[in-house]
C-alpha positions in Angstrom: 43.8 1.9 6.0 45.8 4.9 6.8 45.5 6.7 9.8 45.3 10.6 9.4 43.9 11.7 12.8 45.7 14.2 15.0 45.2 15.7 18.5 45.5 19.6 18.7 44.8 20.5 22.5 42.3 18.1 23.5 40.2 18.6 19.9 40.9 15.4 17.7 41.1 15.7 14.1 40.0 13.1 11.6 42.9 14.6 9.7 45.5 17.6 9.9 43.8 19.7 6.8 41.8 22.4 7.5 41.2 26.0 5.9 42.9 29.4 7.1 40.5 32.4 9.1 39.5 34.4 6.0 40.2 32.4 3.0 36.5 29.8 3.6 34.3 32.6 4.3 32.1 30.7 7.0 32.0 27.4 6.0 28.8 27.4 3.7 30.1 29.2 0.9 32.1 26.2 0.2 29.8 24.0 0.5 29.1 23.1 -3.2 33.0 22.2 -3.6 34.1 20.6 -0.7 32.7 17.7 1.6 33.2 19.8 5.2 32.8 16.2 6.9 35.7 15.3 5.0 37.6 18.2 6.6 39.9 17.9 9.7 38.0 21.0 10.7 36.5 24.8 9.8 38.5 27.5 10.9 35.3 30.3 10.0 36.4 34.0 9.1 37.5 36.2 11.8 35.0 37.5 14.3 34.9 40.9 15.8 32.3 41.9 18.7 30.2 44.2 15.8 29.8 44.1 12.6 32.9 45.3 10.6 32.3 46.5 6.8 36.4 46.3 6.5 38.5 48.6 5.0 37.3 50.5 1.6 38.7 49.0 -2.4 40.4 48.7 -3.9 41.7 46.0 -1.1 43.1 43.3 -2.9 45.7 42.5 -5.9 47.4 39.5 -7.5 51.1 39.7 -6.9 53.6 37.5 -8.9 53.3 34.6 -6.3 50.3 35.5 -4.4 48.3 38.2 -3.1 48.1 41.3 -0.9 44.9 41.8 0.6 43.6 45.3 2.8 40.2 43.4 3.7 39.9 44.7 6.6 38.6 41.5 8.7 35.4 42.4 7.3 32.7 40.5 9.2 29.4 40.1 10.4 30.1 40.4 14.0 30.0 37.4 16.5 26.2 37.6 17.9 25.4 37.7 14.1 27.4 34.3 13.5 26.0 32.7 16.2 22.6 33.2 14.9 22.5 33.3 11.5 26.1 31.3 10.2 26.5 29.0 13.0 23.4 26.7 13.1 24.2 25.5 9.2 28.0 24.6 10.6 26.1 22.2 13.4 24.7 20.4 10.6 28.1 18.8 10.2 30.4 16.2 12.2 33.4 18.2 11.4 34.9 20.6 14.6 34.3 23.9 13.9 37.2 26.4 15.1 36.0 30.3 15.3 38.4 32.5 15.1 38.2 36.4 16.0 40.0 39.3 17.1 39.3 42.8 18.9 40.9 46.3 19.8 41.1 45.5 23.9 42.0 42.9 26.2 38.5 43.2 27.4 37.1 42.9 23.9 39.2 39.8 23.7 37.8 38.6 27.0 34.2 39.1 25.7 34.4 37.6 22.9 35.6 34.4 24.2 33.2 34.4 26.6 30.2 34.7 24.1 31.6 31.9 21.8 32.1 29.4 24.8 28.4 29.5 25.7 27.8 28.6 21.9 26.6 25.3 21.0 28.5 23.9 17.7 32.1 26.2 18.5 34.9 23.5 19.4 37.8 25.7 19.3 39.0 29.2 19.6 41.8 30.8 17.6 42.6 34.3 19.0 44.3 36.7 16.2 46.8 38.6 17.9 48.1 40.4 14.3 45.3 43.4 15.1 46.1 46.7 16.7 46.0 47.1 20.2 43.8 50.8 20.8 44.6 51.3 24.4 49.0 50.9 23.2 49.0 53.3 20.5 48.2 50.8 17.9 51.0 48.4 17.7 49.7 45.2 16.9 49.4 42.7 20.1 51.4 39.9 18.4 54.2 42.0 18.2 55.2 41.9 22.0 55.3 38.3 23.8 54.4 40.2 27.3 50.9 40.9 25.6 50.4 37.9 23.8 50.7 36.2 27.2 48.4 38.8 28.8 45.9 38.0 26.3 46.2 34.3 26.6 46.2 34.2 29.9 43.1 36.5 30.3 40.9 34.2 27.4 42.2 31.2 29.1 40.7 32.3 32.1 37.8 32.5 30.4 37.0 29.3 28.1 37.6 25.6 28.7 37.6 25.0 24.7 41.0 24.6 22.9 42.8 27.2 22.6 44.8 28.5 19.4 47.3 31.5 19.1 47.4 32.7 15.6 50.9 34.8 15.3 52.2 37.1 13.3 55.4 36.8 11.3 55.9 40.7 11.8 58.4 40.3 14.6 61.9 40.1 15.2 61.8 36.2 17.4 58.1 34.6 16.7 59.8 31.8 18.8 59.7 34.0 21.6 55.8 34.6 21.5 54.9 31.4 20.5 56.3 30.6 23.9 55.1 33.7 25.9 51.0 31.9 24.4 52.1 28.4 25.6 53.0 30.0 29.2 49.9 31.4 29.0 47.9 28.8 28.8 47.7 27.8 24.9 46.5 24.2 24.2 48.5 25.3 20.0 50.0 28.2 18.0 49.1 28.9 14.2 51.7 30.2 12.1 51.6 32.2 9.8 49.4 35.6 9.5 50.4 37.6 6.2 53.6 39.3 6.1 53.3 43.6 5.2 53.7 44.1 2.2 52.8 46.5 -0.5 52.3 47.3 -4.5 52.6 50.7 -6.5 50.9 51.4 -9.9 54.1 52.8 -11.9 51.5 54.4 -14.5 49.7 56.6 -12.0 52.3 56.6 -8.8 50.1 55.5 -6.1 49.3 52.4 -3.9 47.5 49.6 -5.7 45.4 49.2 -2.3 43.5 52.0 -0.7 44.8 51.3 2.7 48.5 51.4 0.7 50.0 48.4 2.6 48.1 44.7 2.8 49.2 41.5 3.7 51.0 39.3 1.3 50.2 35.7 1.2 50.7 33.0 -1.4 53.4 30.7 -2.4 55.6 33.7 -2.0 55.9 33.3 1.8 55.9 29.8 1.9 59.7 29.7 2.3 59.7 32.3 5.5 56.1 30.3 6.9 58.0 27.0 7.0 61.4 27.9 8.7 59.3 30.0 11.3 57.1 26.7 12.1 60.6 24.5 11.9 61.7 27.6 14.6 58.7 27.8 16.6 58.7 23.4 17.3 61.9 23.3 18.3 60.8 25.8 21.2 57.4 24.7 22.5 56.4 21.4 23.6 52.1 22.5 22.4 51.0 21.6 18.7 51.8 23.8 16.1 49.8 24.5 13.0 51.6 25.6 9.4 50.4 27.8 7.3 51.6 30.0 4.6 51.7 29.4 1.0 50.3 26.1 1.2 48.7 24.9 -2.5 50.0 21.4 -2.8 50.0 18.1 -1.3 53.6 18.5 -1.1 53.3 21.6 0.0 51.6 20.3 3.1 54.0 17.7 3.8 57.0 19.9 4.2 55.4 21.8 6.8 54.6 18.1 9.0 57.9 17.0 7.9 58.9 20.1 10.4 56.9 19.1 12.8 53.4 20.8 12.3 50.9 19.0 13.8 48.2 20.2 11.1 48.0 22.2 8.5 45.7 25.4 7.2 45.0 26.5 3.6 44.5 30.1 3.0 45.1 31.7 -0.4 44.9 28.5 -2.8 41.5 28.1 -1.6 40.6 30.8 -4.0 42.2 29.9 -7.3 40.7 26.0 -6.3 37.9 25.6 -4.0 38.8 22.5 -3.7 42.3 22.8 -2.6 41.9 21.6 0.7 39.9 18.2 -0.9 43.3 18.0 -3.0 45.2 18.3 -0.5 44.3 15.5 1.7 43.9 13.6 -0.8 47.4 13.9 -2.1 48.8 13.4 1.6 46.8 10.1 1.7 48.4 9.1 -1.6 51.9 9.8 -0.3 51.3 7.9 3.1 49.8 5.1 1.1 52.9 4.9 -2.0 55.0 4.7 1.1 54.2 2.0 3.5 53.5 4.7 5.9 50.1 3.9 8.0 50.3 6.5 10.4 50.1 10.3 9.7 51.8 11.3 13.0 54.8 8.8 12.2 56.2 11.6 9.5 55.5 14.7 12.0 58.8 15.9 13.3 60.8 13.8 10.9 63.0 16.3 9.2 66.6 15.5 8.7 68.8 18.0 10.5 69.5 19.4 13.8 67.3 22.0 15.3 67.5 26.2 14.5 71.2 28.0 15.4 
């Protein structure tokens, strides 16, 4: 038997697959396709403290090798989750991670606090890719003195695991995964989508209504994986991949690096399945190469660390 389990801050996975915030709706939608006891965990759609109807269409559109997507972090709001999403997730064995986002640090620190005192949540992952209000707008993930300010004030707040989702949207994401793990972050998840953008030639305007999006896909796979290979070689906490993962192989060059896990995002919608396929292609590979131990590839890669 092959041993896939992993430890990301205290929360043990059965295995290192699990899908990205947005991409797996809240768990139940995939229900028909995939066994979620078969998952390392659910990472559920992001969470504001209301109900968000997202930005207005058209908000998404197939790009070559991917997507860009304006959604908006459309959501139904955390007390809404708790009641009505939630208690089908506790039906499961599988760790359910709940990740959400807000406009303040003090939304921030309410949120965590509501989703703490919820039975069935094992893990947080705090977005910090959303604009801060109270700083003009800049996105929090973009400074490492705010990251740490909002880790340090949701740490304060929750004893569950803790996961810092950054964005790739900065000159040194190095630097903030570090500025989270002085904070107080038990992991860091990387990557968010990269800005992007798309113009129909025919009638000169945007393809998206909000004119920029975030592009995600097999077309940032490249960037996601040297920024993870970047990122381990400057924190000692877990890090979780993500970023153009569709493939067991795919997968595998992001542990290879040194992820500790792994998150499907975009792939999930051309396959629900994907994350199934995934695994099970990992387990193949460990298997067709002697290897019994997931965590004995982790870190393995071939070459010094980042100049």
């Amino acid at each position: 038997m092959v041993n896939t389990a992993v430890s990301i801050g205290g929360l043990r996975l059965a295995n290192p697959v699990m899908p990205a915030s947005g991409t797996f709706g809240y768990g139940e939608e995939y229900a028909d396709f995939v066994d979620l006891n078969r998952l390392g965990a659910v990472v559920v759609k992001g969470l504001s403290l209301d109900p968000s109807p997202g930005n207005p269409p058209p908000r998404i559109i197939e790009t070559a090798a991917g997507m860009l997507n304006a959604i908006g972090l459309q959501n139904v709001g955390v007390r809404a989750f708790i009641a009505d999403k939630l208690p089908y997730l506790r039906n499961f064995a599988v760790p359910v991670i709940v990740n959400f986002f807000g406009e303040t640090v003090e939304e921030y620190e309410r949120l965590a606090e509501i989703l703490s005192g919820a039975e069935g949540v094992h893990g947080l992952e705090v977005n910090v890719s959303c604009p801060n209000v109270k700083c003009g707008g800049l996105a929090f993930g973009t400074d490492p003195k705010v990251v740490g300010e909002v880790t340090r004030r949701v740490r304060r707040i929750t004893d569950l695991p803790l996961i810092v989702k950054l964005s790739p949207n900065v000159a040194d994401i190095a630097a903030i995964a570090e500025a989270a793990e002085a904070a107080g972050a038990d992991a860091v998840s990387l990557i968010n989508t990269i800005t992007g953008m798309s113009v129909d030639v025919d009638r000169r305007v945007p393809h998206l209504r909000n004119v920029t999006g975030g592009l995600s896909g097999p077309a940032i796979k490249p960037v996601a994986l040297r920024m993870v290979w970047q990122v381990v070689h400057r924190v000692r906490i877990p890090v979780i991949g993500l970023g153009g993962i569709a493939t067991a192989r795919d997968a595998l060059e992001f542990l290879i690096v040194g992820a500790k896990a792994i998150q499907v995002g975009t792939a999930n919608f051309g396959n629900p399945r994907a994350t199934l396929d995934i695994l099970t292609g990992i387990e193949q590979y460990l298997d067709e190469h002697g290897i019994g131990d997931i965590n004995d590839i982790i870190g393995t890669l071939r070459a010094g660390g980042p100049v």
